[in-house]
C-alpha positions as CSV (number, residue, x, y, z in Angstrom):
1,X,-16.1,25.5,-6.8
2,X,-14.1,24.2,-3.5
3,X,-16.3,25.8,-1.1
4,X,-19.5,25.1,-2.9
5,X,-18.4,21.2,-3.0
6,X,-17.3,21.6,1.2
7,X,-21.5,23.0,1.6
8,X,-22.6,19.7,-0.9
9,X,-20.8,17.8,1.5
10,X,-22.0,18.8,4.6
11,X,-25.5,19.6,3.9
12,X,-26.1,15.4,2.4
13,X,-23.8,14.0,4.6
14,X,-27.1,12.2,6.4
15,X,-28.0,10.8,3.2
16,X,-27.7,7.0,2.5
17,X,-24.5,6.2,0.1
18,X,-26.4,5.6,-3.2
19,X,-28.3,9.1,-2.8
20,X,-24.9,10.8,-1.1
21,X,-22.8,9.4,-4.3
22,X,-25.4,10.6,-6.9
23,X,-25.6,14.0,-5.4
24,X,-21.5,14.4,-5.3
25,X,-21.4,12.9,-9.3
26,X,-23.7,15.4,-10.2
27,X,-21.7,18.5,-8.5
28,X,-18.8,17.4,-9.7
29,X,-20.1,16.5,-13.6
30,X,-21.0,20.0,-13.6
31,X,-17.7,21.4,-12.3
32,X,-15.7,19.4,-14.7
33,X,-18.3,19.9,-17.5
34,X,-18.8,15.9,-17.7
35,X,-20.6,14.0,-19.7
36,X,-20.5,11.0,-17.8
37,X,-18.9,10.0,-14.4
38,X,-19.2,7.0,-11.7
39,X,-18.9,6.8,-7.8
40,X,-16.8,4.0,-6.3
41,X,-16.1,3.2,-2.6
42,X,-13.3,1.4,-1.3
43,X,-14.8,-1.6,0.7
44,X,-11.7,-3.2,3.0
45,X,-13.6,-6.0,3.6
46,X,-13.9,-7.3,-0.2
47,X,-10.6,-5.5,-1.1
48,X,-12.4,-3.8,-3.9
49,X,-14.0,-0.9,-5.3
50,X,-18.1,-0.3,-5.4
51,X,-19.7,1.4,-7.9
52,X,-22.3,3.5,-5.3
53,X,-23.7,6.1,-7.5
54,X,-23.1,7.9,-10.9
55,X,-24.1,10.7,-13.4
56,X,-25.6,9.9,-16.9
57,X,-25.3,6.1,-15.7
58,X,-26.0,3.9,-13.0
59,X,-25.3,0.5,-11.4
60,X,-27.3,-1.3,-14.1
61,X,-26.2,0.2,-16.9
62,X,-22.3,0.1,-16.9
63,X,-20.5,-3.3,-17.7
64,X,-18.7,-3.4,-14.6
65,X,-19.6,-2.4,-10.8
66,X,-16.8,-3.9,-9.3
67,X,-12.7,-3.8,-9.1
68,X,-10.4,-5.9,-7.3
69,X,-7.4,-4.2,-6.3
70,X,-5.0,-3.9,-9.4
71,X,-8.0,-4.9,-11.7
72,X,-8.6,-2.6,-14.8
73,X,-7.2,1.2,-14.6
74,X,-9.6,1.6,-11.3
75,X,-7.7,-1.5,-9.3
76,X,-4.6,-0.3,-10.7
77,X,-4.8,3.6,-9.2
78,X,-5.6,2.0,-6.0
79,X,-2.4,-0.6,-5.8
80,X,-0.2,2.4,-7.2
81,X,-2.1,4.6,-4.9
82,X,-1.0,7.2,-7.9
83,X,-3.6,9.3,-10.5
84,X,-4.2,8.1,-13.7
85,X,-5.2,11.2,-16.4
């Protein structure tokens, strides 16, 4: 699973975010048998996470695209800097 996510990686790492973050949901929807899953990026500048891609769902269809630093579980894994399961 590891090295076949390394290859994913490295053979879309020229791909624009949106496409990049769709391709890495997908991969890793099918290695954790998920049914749904989104892609956030960290942006420094806005001090918040961006939804940027995601499997079974996209930016239009989820309620909410966009965390603040101890906002919601999202913002609060990023403050704590700890994993939530």
């Amino acid at each position: 699973g590891l090295s076949r996510f390394d290859d994913i990686m490295r053979l879309n790492y020229d791909k624009n975010l949106e496409e990049f973050s769709d391709i890495i949901m997908r991969h890793l929807a099918e290695l954790f048998n998920a049914t749904q899953g989104a892609f956030y990026v960290f942006d420094e500048s806005e001090n918040a996470l961006i939804m940027t891609g995601g499997y079974a769902c996209t930016t239009q269809s989820v309620k909410k695209t966009r965390f603040t630093v101890g906002e919601g579980i999202l913002g609060q894994i990023i403050k704590t800097k700890r994993m939530v399961l």
